[in-house]
C-alpha positions as CSV (number, residue, x, y, z in Angstrom):
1,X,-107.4,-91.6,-19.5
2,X,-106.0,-93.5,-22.6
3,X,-104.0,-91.3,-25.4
4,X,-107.3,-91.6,-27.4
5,X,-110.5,-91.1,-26.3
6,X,-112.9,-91.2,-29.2
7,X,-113.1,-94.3,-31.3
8,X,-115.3,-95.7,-34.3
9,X,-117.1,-99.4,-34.1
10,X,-114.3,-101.0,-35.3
11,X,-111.7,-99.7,-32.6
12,X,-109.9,-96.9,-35.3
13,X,-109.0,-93.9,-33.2
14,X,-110.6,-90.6,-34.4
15,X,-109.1,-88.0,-32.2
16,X,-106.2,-87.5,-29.9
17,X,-106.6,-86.8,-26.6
18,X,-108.0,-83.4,-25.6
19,X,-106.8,-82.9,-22.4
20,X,-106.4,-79.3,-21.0
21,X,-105.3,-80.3,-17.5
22,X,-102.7,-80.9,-15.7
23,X,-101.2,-83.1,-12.3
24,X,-98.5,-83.9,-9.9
25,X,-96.1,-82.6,-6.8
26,X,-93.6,-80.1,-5.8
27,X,-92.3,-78.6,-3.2
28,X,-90.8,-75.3,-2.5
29,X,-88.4,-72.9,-0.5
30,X,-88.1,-69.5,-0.1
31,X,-87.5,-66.1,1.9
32,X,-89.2,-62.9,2.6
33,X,-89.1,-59.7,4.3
34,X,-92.3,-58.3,5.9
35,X,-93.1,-54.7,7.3
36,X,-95.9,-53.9,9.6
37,X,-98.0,-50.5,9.5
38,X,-101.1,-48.3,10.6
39,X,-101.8,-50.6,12.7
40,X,-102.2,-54.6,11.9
41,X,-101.4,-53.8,7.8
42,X,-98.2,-55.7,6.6
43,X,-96.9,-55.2,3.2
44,X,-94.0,-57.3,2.3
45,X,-91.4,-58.5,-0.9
46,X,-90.1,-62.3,-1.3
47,X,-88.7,-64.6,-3.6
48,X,-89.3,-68.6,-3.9
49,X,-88.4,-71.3,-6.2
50,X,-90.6,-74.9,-6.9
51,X,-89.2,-78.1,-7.7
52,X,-91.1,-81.4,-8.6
53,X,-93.6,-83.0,-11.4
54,X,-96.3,-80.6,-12.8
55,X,-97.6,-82.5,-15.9
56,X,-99.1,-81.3,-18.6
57,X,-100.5,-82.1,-22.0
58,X,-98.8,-80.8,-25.6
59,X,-100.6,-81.5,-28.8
60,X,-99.9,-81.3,-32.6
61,X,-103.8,-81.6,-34.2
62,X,-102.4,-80.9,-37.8
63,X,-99.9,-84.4,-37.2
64,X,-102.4,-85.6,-34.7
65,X,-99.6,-86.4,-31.9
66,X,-99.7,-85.8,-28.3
67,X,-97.3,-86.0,-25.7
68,X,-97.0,-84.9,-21.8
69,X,-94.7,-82.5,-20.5
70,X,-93.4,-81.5,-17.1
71,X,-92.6,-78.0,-15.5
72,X,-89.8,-79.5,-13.2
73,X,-89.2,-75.9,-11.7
74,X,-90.0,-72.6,-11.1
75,X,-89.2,-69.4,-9.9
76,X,-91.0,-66.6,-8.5
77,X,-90.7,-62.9,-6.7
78,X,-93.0,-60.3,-6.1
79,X,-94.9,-58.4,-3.3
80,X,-97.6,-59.1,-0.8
81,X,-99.7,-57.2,1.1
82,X,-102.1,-58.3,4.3
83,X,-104.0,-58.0,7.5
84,X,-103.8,-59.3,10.5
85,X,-106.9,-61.0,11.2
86,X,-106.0,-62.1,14.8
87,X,-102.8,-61.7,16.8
88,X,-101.3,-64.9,15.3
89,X,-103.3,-65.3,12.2
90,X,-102.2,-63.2,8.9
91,X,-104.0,-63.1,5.9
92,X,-102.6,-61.8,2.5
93,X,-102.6,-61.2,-1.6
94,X,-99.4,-61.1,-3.5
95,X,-98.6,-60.9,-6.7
96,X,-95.0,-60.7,-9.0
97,X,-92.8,-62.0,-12.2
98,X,-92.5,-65.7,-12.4
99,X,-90.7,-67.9,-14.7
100,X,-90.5,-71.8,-15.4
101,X,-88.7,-74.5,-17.0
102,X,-90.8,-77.7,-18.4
103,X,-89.0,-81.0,-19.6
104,X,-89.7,-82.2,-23.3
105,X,-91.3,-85.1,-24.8
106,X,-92.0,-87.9,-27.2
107,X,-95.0,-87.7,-29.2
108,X,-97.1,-90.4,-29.1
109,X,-99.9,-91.1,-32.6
110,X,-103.3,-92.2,-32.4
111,X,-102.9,-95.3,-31.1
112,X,-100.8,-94.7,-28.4
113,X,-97.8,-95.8,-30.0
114,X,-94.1,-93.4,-29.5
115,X,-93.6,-91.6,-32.9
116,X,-90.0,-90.8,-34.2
117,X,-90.9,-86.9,-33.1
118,X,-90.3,-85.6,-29.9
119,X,-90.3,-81.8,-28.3
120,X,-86.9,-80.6,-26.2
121,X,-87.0,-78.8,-23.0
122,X,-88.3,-75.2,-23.0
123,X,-88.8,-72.0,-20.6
124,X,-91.2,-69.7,-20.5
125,X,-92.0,-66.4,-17.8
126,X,-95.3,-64.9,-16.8
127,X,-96.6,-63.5,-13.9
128,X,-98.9,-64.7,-11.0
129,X,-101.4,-63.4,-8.4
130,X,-102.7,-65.8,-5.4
131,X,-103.1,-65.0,-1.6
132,X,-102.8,-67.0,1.8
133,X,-103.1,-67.3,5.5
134,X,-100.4,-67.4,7.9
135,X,-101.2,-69.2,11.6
136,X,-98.6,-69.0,14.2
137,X,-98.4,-72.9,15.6
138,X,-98.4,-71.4,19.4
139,X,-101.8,-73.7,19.6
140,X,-103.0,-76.4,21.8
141,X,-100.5,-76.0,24.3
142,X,-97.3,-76.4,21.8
143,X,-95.1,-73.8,21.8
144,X,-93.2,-72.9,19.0
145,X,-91.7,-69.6,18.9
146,X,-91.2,-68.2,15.3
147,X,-93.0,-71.1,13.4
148,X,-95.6,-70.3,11.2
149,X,-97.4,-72.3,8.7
150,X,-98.3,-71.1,5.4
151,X,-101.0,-72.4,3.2
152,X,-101.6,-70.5,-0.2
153,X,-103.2,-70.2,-3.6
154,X,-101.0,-69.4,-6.7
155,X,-102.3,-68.5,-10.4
156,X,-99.2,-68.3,-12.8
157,X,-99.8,-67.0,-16.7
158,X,-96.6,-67.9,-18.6
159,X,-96.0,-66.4,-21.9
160,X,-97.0,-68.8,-24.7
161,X,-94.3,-70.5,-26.1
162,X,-93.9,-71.7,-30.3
163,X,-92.3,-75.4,-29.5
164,X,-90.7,-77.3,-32.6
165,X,-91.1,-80.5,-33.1
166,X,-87.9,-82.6,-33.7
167,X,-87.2,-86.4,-35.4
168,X,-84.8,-88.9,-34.0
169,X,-81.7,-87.2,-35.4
170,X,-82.7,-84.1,-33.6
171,X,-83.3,-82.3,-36.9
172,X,-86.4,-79.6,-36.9
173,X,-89.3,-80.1,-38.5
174,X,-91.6,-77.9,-40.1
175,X,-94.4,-78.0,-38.0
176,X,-94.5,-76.5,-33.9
177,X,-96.8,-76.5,-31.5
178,X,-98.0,-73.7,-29.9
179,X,-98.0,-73.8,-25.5
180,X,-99.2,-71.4,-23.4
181,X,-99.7,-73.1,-19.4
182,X,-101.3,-71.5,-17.0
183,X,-100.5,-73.4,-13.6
184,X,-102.5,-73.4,-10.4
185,X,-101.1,-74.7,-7.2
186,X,-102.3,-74.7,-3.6
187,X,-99.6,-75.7,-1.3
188,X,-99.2,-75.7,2.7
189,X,-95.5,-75.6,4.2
190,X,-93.6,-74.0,7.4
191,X,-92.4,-70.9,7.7
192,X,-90.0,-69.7,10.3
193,X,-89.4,-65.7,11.4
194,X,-86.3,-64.7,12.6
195,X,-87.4,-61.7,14.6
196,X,-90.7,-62.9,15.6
197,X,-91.1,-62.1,19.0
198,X,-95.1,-61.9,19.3
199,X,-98.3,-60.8,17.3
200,X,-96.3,-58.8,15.2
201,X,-95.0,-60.2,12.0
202,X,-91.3,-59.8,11.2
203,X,-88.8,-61.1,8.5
204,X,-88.8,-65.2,7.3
């Protein structure tokens, strides 16, 4: 989608771009302890961090500049809790404080062309809520004691964030922007346990 989307007969841009969304990769790592109880219940406390290219769109309608940002990591820890569906197959909530850091950017005009104002790199915390299943990969005849694999929803609200708007000498302006991301991901990845030794689930 071009930096602006509405135009009169003549070709004059009208409007900047009104994206809300957002795109990209990252990947992530983490660790965790899990408890089982009454039964096939598991509750459980981890921590993770992201790393990659979330991008995003920041916008100054007064100025009429855009740019696009990137949250190029995050950090998360919290609690789960879950069931166990089937002896190998766990299925879970969780939900905890999160916190994020996103790159800055050059604002762009109208026409698409860089303008001598740009944003620096900001963080901003929140907190997040999502849930996932967990499969044991002791399937089809491969055994793999201890592996799991993960896949899982995440909804993070970060705190909205007042970013100034700076000129080539890195001098403030008057005018900000005001940001406030919320970020969903959906991301699949391995998981090992280090006292797995059947159905029930155990520390990763």
């Amino acid at each position: 989608m071009p930096p602006h989307t509405q135009t009169v007969p003549g070709g004059i841009p009208l409007s900047i771009d009104q994206r809300v969304g957002g795109d990209g990769w990252f990947g992530t790592v983490g660790l965790g302890y899990d408890w089982q109880f009454a039964g096939n219940w598991v509750a459980g406390v981890f921590a993770d961090g992201q790393f990659g290219s979330l991008r995003g769109t920041v916008q100054d309608q007064f100025l009429a500049v855009t740019g696009r940002i990137k949250m190029e990591d995050a950090w998360a820890a919290g609690v789960r809790l879950g069931y166990l569906v089937a002896p190998n197959v766990y299925s879970y909530v969780n939900a905890g404080y999160s916190g994020s850091h996103w790159s800055g950017s050059t604002l762009i005009d109208l026409a698409g062309n860089p303008t001598a104002f740009h944003t620096n790199s900001f963080n901003t915390n929140g907190w997040f809520v999502g849930g996932g299943v967990e499969n044991n990969l002791n399937i089809f005849g491969i055994s793999a004691p201890g592996w799991f694999m993960k896949t899982e929803y995440r909804a993070a609200y970060y705190n909205r964030k007042t970013i100034g708007e700076f000129d080539a000498t890195n001098f403030l302006q008057n005018d900000a922007v005001s940001f406030r991301p919320w970020v969903q991901t959906i991301s699949t990845s391995l998981v090992y346990r280090f006292n797995w030794t059947g159905p029930v689930v155990a520390k990763y």
